[in-house]
Backbone as XML, in Angstrom:
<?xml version="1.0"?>
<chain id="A" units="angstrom">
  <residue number="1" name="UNK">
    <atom name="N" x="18.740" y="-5.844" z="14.890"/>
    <atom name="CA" x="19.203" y="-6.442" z="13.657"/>
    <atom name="C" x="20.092" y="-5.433" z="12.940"/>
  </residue>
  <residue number="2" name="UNK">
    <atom name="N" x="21.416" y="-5.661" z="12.759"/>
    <atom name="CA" x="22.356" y="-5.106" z="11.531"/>
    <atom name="C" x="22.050" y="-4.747" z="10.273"/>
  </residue>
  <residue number="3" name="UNK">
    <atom name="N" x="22.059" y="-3.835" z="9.779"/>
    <atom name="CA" x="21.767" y="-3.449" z="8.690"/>
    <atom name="C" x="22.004" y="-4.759" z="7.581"/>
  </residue>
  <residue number="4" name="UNK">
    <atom name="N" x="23.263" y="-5.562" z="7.765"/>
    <atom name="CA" x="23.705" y="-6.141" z="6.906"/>
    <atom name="C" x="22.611" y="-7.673" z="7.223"/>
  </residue>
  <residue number="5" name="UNK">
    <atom name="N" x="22.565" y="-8.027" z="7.932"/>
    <atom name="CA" x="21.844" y="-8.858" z="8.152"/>
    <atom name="C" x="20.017" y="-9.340" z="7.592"/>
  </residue>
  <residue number="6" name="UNK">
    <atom name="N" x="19.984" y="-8.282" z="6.749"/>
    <atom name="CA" x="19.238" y="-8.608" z="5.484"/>
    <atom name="C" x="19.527" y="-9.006" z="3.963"/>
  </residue>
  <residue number="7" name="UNK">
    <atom name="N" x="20.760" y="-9.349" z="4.500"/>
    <atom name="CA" x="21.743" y="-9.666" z="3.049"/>
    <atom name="C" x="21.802" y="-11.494" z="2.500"/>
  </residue>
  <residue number="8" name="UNK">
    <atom name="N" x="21.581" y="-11.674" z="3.728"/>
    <atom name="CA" x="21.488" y="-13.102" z="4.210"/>
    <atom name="C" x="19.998" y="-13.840" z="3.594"/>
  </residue>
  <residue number="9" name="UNK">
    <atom name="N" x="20.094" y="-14.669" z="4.151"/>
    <atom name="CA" x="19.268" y="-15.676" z="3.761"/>
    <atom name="C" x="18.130" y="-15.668" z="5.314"/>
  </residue>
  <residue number="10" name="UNK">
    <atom name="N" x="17.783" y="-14.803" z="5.880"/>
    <atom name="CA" x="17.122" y="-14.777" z="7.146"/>
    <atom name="C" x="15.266" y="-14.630" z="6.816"/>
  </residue>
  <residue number="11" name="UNK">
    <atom name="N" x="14.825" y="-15.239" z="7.856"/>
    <atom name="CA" x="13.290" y="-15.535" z="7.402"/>
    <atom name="C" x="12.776" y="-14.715" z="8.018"/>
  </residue>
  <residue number="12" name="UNK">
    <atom name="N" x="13.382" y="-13.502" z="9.234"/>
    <atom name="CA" x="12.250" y="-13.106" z="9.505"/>
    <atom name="C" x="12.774" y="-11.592" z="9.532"/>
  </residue>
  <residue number="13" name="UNK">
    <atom name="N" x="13.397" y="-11.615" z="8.676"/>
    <atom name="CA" x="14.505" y="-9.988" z="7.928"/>
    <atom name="C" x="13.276" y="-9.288" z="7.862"/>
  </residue>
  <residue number="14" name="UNK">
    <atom name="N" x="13.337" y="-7.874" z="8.015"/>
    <atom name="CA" x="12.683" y="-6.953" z="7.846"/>
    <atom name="C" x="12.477" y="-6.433" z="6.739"/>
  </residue>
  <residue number="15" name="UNK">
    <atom name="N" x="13.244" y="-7.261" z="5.656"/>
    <atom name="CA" x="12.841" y="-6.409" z="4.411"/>
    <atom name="C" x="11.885" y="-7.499" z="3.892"/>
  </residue>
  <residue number="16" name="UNK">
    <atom name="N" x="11.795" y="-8.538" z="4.152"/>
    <atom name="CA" x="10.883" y="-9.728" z="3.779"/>
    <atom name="C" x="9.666" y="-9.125" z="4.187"/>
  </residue>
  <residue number="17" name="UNK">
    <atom name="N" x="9.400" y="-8.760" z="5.350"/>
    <atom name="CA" x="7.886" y="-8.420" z="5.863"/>
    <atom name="C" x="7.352" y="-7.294" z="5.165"/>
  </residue>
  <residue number="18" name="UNK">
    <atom name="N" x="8.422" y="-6.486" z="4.496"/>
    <atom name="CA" x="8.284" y="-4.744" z="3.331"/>
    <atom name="C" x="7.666" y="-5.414" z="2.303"/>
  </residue>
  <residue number="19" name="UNK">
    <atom name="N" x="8.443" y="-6.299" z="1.555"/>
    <atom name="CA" x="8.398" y="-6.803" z="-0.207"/>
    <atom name="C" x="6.999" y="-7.780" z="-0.023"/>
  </residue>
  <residue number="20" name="UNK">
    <atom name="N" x="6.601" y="-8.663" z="1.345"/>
    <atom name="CA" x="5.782" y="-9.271" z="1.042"/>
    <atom name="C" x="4.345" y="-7.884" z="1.208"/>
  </residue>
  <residue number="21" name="UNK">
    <atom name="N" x="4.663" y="-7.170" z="2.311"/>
    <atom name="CA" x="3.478" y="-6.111" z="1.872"/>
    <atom name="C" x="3.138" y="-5.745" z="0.242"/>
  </residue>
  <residue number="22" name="UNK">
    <atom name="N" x="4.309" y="-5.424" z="-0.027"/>
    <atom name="CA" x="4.239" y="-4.693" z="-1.541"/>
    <atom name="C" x="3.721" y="-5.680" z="-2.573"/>
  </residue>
  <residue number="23" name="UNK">
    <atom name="N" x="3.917" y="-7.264" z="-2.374"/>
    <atom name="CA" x="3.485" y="-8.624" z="-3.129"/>
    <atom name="C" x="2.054" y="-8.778" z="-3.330"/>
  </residue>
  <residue number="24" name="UNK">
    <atom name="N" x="1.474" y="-7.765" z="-2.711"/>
    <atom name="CA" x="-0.281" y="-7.723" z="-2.714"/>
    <atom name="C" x="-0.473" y="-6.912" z="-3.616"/>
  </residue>
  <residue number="25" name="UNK">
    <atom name="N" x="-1.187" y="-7.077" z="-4.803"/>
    <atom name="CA" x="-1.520" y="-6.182" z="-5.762"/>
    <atom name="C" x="-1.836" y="-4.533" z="-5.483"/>
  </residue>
  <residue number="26" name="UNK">
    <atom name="N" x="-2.865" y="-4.456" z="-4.675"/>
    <atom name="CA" x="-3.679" y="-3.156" z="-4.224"/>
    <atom name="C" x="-3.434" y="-3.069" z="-2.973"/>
  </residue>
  <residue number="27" name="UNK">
    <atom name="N" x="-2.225" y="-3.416" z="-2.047"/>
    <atom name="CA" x="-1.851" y="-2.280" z="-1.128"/>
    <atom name="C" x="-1.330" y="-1.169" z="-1.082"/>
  </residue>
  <residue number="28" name="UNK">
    <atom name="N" x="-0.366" y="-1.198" z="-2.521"/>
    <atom name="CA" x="0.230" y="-0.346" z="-2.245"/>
    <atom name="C" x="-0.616" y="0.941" z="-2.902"/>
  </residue>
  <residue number="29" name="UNK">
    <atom name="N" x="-1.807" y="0.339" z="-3.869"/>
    <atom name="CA" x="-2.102" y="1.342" z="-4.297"/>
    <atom name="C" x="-3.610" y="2.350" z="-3.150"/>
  </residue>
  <residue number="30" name="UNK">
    <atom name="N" x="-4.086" y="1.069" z="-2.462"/>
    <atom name="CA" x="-4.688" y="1.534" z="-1.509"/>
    <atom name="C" x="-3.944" y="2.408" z="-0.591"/>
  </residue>
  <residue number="31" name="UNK">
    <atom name="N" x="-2.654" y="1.991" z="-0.351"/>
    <atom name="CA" x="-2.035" y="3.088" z="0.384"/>
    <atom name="C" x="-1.855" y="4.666" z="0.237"/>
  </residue>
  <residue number="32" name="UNK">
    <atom name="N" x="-1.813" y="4.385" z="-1.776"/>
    <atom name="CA" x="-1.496" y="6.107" z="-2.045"/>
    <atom name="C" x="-2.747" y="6.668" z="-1.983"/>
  </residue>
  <residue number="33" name="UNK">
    <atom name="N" x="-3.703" y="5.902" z="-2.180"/>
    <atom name="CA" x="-4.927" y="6.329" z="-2.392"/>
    <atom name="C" x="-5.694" y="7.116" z="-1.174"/>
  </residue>
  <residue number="34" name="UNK">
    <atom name="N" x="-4.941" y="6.530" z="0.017"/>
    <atom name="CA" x="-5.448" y="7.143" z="1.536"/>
    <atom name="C" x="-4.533" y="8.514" z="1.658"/>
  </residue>
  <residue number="35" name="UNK">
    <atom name="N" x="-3.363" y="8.537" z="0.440"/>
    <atom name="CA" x="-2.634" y="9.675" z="1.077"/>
    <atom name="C" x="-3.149" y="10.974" z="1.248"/>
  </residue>
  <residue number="36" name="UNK">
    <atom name="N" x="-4.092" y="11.470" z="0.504"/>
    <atom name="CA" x="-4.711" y="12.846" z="0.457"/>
    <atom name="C" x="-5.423" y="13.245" z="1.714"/>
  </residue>
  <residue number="37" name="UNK">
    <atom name="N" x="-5.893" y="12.061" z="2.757"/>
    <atom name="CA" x="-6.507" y="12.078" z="3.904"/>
    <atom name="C" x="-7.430" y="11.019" z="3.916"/>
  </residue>
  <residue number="38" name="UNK">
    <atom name="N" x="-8.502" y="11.097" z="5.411"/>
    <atom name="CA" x="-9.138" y="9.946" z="5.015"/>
    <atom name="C" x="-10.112" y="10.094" z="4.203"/>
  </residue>
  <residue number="39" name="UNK">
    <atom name="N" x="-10.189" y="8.845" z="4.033"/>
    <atom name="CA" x="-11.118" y="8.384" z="2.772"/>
    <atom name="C" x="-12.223" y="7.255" z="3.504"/>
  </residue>
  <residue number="40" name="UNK">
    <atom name="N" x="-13.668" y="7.269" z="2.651"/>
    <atom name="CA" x="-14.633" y="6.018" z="2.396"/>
    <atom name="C" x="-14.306" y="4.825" z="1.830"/>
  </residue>
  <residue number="41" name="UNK">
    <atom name="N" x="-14.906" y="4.141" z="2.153"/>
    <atom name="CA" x="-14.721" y="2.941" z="1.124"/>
    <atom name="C" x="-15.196" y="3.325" z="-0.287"/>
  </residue>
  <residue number="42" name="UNK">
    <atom name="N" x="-16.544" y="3.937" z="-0.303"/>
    <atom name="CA" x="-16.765" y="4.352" z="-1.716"/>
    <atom name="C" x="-15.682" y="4.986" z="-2.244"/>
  </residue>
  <residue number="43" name="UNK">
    <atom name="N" x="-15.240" y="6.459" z="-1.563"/>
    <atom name="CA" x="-14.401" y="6.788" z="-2.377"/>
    <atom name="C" x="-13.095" y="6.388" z="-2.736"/>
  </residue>
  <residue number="44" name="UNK">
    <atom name="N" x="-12.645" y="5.278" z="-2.213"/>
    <atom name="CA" x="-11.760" y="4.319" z="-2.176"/>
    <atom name="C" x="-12.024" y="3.511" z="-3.607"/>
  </residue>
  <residue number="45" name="UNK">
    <atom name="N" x="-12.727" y="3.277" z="-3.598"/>
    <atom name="CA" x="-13.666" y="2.359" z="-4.763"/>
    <atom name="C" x="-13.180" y="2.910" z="-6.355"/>
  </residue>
  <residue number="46" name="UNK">
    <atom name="N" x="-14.117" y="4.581" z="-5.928"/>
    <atom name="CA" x="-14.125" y="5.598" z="-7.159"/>
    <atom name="C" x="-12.574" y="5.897" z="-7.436"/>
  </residue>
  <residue number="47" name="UNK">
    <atom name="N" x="-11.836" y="6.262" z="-6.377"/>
    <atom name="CA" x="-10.376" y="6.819" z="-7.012"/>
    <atom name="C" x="-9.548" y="5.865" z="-7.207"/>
  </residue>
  <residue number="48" name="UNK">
    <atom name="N" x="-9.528" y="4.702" z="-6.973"/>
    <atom name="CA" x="-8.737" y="3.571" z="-7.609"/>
    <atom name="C" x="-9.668" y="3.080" z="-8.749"/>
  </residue>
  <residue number="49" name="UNK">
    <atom name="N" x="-10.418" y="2.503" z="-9.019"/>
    <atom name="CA" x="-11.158" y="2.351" z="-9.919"/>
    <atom name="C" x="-10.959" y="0.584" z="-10.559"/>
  </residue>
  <residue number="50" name="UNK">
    <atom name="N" x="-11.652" y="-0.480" z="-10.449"/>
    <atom name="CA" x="-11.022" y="-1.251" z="-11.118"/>
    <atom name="C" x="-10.932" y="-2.459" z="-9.989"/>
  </residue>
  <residue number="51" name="UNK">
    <atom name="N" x="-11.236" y="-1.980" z="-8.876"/>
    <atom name="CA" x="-11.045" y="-3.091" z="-7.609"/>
    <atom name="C" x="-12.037" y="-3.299" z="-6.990"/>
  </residue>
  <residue number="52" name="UNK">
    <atom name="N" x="-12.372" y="-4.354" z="-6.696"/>
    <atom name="CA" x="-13.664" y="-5.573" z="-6.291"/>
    <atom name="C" x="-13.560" y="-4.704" z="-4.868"/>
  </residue>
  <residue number="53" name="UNK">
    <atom name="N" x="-14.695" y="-4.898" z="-4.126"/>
    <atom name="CA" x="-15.394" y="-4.600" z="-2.955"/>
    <atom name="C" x="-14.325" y="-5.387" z="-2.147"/>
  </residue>
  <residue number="54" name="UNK">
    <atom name="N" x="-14.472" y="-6.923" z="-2.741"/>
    <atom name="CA" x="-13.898" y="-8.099" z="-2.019"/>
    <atom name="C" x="-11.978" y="-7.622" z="-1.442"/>
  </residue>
  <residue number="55" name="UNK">
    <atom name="N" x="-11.233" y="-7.279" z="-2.866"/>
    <atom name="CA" x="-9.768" y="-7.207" z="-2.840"/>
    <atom name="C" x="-10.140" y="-5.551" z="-1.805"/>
  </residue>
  <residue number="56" name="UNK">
    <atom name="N" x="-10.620" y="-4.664" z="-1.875"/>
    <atom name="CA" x="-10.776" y="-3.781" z="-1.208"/>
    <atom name="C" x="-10.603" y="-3.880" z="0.375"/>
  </residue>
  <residue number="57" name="UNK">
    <atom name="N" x="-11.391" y="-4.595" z="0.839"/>
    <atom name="CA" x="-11.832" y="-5.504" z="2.609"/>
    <atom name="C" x="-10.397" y="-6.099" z="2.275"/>
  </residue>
  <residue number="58" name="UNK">
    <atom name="N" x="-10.182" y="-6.825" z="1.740"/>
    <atom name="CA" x="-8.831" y="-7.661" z="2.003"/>
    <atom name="C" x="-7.956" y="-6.882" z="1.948"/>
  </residue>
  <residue number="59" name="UNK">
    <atom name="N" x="-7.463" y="-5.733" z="1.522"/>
    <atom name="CA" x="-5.991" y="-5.251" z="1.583"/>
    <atom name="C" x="-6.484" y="-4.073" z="3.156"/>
  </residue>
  <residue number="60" name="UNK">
    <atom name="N" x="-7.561" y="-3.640" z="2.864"/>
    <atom name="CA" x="-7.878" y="-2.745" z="4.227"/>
    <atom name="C" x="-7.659" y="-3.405" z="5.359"/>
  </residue>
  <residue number="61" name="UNK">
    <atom name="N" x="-8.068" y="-4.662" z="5.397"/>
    <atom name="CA" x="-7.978" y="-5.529" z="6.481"/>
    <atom name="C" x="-6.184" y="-5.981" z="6.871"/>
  </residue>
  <residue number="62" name="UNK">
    <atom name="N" x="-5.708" y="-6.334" z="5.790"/>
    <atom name="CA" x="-3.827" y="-6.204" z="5.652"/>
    <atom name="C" x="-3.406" y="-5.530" z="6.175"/>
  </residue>
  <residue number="63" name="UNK">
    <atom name="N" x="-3.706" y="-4.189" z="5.863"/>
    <atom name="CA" x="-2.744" y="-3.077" z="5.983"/>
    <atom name="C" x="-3.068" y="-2.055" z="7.803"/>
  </residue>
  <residue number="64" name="UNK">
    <atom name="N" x="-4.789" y="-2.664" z="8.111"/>
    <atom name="CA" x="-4.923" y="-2.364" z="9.288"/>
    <atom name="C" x="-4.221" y="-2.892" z="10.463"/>
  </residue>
  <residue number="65" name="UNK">
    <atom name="N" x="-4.378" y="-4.555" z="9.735"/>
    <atom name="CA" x="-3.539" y="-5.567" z="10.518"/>
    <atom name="C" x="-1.637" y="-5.133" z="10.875"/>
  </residue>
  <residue number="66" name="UNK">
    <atom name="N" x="-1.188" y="-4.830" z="9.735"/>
    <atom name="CA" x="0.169" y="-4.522" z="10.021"/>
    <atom name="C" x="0.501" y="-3.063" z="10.561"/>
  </residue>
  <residue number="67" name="UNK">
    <atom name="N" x="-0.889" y="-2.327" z="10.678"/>
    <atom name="CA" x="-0.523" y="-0.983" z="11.458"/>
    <atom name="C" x="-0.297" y="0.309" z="10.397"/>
  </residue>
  <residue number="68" name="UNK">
    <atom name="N" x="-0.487" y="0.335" z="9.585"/>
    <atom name="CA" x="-0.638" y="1.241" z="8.176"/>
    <atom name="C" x="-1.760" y="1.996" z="8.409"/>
  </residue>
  <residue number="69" name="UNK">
    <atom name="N" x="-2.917" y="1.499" z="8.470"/>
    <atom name="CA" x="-3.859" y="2.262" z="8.248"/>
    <atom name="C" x="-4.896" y="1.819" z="9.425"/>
  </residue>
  <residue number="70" name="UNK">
    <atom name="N" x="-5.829" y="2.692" z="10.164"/>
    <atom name="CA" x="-6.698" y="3.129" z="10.819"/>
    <atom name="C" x="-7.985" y="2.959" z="10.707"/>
  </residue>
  <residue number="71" name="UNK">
    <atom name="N" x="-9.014" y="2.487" z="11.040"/>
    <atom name="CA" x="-10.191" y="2.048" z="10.875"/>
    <atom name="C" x="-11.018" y="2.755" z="11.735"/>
  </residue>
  <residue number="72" name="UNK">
    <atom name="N" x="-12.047" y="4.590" z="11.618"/>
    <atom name="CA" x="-12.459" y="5.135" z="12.511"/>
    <atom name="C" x="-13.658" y="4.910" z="12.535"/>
  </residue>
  <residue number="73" name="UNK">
    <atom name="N" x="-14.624" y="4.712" z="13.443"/>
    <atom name="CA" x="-16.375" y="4.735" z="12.934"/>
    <atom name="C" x="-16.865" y="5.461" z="13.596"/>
  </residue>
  <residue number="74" name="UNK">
    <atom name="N" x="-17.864" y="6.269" z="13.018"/>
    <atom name="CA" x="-18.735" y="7.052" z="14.156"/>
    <atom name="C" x="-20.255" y="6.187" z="14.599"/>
  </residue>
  <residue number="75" name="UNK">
    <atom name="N" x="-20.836" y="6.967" z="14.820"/>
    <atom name="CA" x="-22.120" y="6.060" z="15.428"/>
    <atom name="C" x="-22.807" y="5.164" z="14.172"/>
  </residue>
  <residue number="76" name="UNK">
    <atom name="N" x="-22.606" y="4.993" z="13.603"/>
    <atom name="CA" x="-22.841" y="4.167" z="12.456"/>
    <atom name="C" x="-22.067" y="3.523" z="11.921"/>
  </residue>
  <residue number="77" name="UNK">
    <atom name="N" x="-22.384" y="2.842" z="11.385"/>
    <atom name="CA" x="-21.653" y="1.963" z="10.299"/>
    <atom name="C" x="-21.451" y="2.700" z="8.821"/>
  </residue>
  <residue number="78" name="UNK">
    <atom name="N" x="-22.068" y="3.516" z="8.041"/>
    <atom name="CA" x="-22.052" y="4.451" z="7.410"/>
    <atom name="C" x="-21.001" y="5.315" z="7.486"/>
  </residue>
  <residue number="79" name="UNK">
    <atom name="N" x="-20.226" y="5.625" z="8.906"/>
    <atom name="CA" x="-19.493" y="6.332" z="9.119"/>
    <atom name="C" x="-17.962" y="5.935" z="9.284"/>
  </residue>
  <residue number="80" name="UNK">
    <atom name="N" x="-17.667" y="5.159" z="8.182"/>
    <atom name="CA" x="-16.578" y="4.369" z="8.260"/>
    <atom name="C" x="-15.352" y="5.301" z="7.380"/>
  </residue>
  <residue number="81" name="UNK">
    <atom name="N" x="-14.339" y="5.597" z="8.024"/>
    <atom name="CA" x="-13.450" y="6.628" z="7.548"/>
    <atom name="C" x="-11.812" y="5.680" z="7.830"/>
  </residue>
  <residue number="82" name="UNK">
    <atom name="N" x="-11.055" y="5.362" z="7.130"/>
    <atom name="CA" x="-9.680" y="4.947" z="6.481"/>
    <atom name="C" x="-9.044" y="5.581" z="6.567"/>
  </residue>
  <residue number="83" name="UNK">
    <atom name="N" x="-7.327" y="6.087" z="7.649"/>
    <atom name="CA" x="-6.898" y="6.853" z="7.308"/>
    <atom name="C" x="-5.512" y="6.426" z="7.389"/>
  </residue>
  <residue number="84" name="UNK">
    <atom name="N" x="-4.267" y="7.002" z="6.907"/>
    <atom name="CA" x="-2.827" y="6.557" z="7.104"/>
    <atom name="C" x="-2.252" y="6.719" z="9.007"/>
  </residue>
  <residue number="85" name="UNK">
    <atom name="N" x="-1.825" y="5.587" z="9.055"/>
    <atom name="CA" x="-1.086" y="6.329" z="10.867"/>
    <atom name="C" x="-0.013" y="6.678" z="10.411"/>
  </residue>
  <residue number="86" name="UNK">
    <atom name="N" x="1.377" y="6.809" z="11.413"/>
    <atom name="CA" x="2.304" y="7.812" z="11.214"/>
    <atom name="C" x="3.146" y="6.811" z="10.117"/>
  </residue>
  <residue number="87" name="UNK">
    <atom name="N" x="3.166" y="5.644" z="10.300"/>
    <atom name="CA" x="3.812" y="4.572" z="10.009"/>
    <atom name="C" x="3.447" y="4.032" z="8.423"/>
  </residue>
  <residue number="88" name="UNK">
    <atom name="N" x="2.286" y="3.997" z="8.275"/>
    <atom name="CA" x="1.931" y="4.134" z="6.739"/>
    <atom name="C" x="2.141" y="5.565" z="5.860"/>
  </residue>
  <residue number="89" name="UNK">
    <atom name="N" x="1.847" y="6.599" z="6.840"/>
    <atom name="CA" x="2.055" y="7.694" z="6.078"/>
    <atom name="C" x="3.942" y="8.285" z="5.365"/>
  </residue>
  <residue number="90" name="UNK">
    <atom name="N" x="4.687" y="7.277" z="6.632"/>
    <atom name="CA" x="6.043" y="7.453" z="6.052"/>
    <atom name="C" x="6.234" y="6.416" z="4.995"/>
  </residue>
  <residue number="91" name="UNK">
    <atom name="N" x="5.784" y="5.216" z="4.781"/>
    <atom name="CA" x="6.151" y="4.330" z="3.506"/>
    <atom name="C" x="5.631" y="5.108" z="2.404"/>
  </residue>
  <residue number="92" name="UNK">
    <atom name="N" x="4.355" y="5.736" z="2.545"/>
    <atom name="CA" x="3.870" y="6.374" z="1.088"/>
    <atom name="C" x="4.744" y="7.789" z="0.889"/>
  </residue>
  <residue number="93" name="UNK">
    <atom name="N" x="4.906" y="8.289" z="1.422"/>
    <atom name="CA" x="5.944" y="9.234" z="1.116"/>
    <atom name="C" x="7.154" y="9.282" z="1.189"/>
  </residue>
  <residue number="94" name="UNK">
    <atom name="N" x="7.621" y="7.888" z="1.525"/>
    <atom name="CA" x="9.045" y="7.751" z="1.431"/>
    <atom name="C" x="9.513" y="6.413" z="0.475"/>
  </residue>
  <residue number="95" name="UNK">
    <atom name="N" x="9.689" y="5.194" z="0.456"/>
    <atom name="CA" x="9.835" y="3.845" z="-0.447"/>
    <atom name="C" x="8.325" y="4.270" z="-1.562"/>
  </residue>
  <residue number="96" name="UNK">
    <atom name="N" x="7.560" y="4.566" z="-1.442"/>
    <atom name="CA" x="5.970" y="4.026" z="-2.236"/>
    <atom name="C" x="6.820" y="5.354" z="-3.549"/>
  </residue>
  <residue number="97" name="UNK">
    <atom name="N" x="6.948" y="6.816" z="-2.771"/>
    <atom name="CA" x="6.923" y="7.874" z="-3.987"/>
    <atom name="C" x="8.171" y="7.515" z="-4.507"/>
  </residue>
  <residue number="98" name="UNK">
    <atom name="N" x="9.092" y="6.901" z="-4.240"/>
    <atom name="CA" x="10.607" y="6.800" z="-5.141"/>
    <atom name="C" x="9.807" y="5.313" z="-6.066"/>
  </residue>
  <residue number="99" name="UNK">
    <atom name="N" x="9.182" y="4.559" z="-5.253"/>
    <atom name="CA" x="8.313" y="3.643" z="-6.477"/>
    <atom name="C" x="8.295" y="4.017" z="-7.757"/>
  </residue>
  <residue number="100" name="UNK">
    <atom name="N" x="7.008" y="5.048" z="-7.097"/>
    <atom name="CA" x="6.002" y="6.059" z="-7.733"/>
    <atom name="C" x="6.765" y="6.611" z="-9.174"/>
  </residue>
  <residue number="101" name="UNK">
    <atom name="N" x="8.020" y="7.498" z="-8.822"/>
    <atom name="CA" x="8.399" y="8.290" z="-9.676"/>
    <atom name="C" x="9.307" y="7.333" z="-10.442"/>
  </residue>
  <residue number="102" name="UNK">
    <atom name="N" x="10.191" y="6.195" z="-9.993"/>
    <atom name="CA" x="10.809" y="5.482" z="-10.947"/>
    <atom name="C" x="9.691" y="4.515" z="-11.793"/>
  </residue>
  <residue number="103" name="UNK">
    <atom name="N" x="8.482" y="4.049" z="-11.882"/>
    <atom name="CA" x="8.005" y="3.779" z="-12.428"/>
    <atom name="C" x="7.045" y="5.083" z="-13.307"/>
  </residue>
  <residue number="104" name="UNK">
    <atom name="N" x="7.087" y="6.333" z="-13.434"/>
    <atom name="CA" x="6.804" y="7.400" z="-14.280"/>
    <atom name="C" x="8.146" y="7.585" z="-14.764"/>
  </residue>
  <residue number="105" name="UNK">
    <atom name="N" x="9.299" y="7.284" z="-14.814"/>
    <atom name="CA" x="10.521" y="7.591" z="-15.676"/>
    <atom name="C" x="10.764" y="6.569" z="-16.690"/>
  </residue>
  <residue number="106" name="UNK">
    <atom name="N" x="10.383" y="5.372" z="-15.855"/>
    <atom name="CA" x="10.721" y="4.070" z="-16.459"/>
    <atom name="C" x="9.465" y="3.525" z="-17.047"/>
  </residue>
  <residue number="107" name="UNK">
    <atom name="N" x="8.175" y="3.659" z="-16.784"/>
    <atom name="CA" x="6.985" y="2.657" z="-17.171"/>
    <atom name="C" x="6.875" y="2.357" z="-18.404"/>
  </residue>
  <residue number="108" name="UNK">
    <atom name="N" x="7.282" y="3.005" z="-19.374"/>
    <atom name="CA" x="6.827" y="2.867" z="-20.871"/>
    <atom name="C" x="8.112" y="1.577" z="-21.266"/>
  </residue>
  <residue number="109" name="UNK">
    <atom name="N" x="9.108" y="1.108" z="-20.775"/>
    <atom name="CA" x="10.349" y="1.005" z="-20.886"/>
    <atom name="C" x="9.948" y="-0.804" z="-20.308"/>
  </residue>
  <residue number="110" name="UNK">
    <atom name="N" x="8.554" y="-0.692" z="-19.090"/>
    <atom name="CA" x="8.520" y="-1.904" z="-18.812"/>
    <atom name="C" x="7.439" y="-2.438" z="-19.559"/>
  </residue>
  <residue number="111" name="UNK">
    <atom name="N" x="6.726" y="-1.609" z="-20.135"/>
    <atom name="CA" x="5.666" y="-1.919" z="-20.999"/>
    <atom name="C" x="5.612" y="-2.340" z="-22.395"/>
  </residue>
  <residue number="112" name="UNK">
    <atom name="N" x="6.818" y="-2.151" z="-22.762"/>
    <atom name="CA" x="7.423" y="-2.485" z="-23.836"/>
    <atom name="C" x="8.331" y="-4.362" z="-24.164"/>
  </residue>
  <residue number="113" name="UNK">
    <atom name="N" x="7.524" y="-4.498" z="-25.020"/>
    <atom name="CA" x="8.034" y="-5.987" z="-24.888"/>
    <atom name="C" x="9.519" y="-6.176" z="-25.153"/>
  </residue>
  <residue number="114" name="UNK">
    <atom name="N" x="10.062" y="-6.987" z="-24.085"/>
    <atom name="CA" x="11.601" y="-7.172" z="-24.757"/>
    <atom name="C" x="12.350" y="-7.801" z="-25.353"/>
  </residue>
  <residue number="115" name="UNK">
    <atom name="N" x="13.310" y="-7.083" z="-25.930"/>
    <atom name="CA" x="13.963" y="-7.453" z="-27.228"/>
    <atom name="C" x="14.214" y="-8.888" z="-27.124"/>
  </residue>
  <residue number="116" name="UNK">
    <atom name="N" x="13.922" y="-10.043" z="-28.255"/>
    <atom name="CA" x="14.175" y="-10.761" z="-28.387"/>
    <atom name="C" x="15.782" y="-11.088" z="-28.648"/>
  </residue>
</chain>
């Protein structure tokens, strides 16, 4: 596919399959949240703060599905560890942190009701 060929009106454009990832409330933030290494579900829980068990399983389950993130277990079930593959680890440090930082330049700016 041509670069330009996301310019179009095409259904199965590659930037459609990006924006609808990002259209999920808590992927993207589950994503930054795995960036430090892997993580628990608890501590998944604790450092986002604010997200149901339920939306938790559902974006883990998303983002495993599209190849982002890693699902390791050891002999238990207890031993359930979340981590970025190479492929999630480049969206969070590459599209997620230019997010990241234009919404810390800009956030107060969207938070602000606008001018009538």
């Amino acid at each position: 596919m041509a670069h330009d060929d996301c310019y179009g009106f095409v259904s199965d454009c590659r930037i459609r399959a990006v924006t609808e990832l990002l259209s999920h409330t808590w992927d993207p933030v589950v994503l930054i949240a795995l960036r430090p290494g892997p993580q628990r579900r608890s501590t998944l829980i604790t450092a986002i703060g604010d997200i149901s068990d339920k939306a938790l399983t559902e974006s883990l389950r998303r983002l495993t599905d599209r190849g982002l993130v890693t699902r390791t277990s050891e002999s238990t079930a207890r031993n359930v560890e979340y981590r970025l593959t190479p492929v999630g680890a480049s969206l969070v440090q590459g599209p997620l942190a230019t997010i990241g930082q234009w919404a810390m330049d800009h956030g107060d700016e969207l938070l602000e009701p606008a001018a009538a």
